[in-house]
DSSP file (Angstrom, degrees, kcal/mol; ACC not computed):
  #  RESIDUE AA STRUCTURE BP1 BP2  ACC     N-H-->O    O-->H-N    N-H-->O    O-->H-N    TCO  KAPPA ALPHA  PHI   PSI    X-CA   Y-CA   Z-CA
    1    1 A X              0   0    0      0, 0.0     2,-0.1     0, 0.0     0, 0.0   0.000 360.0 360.0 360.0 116.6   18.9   94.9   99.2
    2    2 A X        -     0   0    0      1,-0.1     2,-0.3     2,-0.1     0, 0.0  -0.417 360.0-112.5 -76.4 162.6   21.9   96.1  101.5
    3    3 A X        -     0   0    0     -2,-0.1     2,-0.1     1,-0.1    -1,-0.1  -0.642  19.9-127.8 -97.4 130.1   25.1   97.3  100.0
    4    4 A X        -     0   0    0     -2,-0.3     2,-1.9     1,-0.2     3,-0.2   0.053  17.6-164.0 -32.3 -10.5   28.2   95.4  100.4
    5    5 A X  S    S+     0   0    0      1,-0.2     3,-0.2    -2,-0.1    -1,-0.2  -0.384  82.8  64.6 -48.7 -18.9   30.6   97.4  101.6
    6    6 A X  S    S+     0   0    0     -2,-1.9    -1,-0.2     1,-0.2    -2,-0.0   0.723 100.1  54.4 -46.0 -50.4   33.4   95.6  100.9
    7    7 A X  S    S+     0   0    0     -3,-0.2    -1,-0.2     2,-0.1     2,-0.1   0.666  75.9 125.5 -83.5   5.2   32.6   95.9   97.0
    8    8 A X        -     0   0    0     -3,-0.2    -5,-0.0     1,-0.1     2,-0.0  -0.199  67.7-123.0 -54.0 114.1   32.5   99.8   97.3
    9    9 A X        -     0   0    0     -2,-0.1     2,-0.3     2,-0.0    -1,-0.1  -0.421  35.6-173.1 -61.0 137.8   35.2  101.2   94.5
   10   10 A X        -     0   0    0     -3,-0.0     2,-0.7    -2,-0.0    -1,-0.0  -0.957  20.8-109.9-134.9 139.8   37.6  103.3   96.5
   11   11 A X        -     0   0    0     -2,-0.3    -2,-0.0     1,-0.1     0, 0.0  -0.806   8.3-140.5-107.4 140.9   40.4  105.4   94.9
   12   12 A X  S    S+     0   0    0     -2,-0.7    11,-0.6     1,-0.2     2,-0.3   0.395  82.4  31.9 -66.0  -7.4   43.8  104.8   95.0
   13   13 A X  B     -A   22   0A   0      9,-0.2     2,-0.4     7,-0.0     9,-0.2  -0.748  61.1-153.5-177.6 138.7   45.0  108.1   95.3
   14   14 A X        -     0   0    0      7,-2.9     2,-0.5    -2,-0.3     7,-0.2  -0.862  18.5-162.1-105.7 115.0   43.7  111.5   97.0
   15   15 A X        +     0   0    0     -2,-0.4     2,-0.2     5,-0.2     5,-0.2  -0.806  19.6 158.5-110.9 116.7   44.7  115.1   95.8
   16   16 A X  B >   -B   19   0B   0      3,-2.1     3,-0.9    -2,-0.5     5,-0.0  -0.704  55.5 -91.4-122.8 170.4   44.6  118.4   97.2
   17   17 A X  T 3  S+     0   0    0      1,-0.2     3,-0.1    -2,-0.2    -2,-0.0   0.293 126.0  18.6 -86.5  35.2   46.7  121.6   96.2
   18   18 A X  T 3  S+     0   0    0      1,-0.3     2,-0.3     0, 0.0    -1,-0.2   0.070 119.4  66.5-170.7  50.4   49.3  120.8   98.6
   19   19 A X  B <   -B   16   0B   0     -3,-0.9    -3,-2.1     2,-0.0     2,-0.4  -0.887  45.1-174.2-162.2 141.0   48.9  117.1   99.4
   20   20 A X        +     0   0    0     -2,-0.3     2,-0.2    -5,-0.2    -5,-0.2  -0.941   8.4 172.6-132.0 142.4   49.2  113.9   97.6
   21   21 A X        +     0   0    0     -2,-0.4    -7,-2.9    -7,-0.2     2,-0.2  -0.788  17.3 147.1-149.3 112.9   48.2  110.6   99.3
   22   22 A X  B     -A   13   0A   0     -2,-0.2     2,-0.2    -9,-0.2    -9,-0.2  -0.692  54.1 -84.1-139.1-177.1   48.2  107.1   97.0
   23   23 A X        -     0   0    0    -11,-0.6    -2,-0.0     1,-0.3    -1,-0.0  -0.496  58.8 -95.2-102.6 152.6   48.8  103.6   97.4
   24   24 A X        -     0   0    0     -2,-0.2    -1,-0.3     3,-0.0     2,-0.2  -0.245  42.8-152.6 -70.7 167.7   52.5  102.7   97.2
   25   25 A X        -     0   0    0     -3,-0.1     2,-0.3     0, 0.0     4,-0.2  -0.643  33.0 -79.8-120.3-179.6   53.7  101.5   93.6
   26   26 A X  S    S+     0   0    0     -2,-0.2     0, 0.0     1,-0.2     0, 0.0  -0.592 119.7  36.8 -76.0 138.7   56.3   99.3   92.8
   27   27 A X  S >> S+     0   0    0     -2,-0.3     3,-1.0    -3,-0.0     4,-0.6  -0.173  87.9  96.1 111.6 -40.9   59.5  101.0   92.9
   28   28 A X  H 3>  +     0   0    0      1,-0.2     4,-1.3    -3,-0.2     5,-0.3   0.707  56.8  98.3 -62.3 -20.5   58.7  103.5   96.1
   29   29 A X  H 3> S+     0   0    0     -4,-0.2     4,-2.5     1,-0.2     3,-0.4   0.815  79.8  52.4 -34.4 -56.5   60.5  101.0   98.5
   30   30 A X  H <> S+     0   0    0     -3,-1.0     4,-3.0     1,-0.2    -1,-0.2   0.985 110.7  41.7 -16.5 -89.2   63.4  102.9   98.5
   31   31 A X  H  X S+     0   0    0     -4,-0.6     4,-1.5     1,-0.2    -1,-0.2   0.659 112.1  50.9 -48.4 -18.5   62.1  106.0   99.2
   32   32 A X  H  X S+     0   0    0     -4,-1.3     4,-1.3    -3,-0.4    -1,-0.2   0.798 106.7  56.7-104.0 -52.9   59.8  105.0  101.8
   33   33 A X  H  X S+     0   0    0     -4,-2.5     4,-2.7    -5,-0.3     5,-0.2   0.944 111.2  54.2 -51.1 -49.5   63.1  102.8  103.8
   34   34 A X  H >X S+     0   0    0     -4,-3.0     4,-2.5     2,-0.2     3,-0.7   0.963 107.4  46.5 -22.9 -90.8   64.7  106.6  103.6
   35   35 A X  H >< S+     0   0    0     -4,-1.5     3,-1.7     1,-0.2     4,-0.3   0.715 113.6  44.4   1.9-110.1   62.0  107.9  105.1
   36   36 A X  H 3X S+     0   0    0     -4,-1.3     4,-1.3     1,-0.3    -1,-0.2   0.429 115.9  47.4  14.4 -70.6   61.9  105.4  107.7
   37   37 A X  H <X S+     0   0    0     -4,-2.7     4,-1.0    -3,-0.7     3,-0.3   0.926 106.5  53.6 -50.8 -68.4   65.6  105.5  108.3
   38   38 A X  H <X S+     0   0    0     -4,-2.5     4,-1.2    -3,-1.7    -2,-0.2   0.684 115.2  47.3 -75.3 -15.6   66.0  109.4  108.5
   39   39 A X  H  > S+     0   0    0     -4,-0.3     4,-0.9    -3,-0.2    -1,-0.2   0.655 106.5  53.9 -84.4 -15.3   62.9  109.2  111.5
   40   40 A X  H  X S+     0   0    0     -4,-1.3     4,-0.7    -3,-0.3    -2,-0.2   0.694 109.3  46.8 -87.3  -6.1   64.3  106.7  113.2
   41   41 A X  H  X S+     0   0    0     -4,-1.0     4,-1.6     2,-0.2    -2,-0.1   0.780 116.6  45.2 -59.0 -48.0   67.7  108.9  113.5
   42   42 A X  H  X S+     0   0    0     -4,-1.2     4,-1.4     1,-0.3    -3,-0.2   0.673 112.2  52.7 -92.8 -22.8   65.8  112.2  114.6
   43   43 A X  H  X S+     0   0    0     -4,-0.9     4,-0.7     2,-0.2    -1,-0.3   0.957 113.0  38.3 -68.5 -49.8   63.9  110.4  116.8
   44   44 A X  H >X S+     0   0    0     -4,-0.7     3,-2.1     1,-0.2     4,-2.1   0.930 112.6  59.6 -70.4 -28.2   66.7  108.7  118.6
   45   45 A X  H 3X S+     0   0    0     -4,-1.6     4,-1.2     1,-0.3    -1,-0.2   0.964 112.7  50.2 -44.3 -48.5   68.9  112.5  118.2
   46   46 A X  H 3< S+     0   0    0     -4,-1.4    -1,-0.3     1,-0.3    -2,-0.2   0.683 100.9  51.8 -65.1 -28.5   65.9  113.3  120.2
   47   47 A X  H << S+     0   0    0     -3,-2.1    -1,-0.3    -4,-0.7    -2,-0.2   0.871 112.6  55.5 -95.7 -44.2   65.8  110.7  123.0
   48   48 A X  H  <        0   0    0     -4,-2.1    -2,-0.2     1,-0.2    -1,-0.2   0.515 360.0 360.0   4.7 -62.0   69.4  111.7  123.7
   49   49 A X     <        0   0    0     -4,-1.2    -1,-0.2    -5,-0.2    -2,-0.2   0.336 360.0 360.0 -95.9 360.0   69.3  114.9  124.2
């Protein structure tokens, strides 16, 4: 019988001793529009100069 792959359990967040990588939560929006914001500044600083 082949495996679904679709139903393979995957986990939501990967950990190393100097990396975090998860699935956003509620609440992270903020921080993630920050983000966002403060690369789309240094990018343009960049196109500028």
């Amino acid at each position: 019988m082949a495996m679904n792959p679709i139903l393979l359990t995957f986990p939501d967040r990967f950990e190393t001793e100097r990396l975090m990588i998860r699935s956003l939560l509620w609440g992270d929006g903020h921080k993630v529009n920050e983000a966002i914001q403060e690369s789309i500044e240094e990018r343009n600083f960049r196109i500028m100069t």
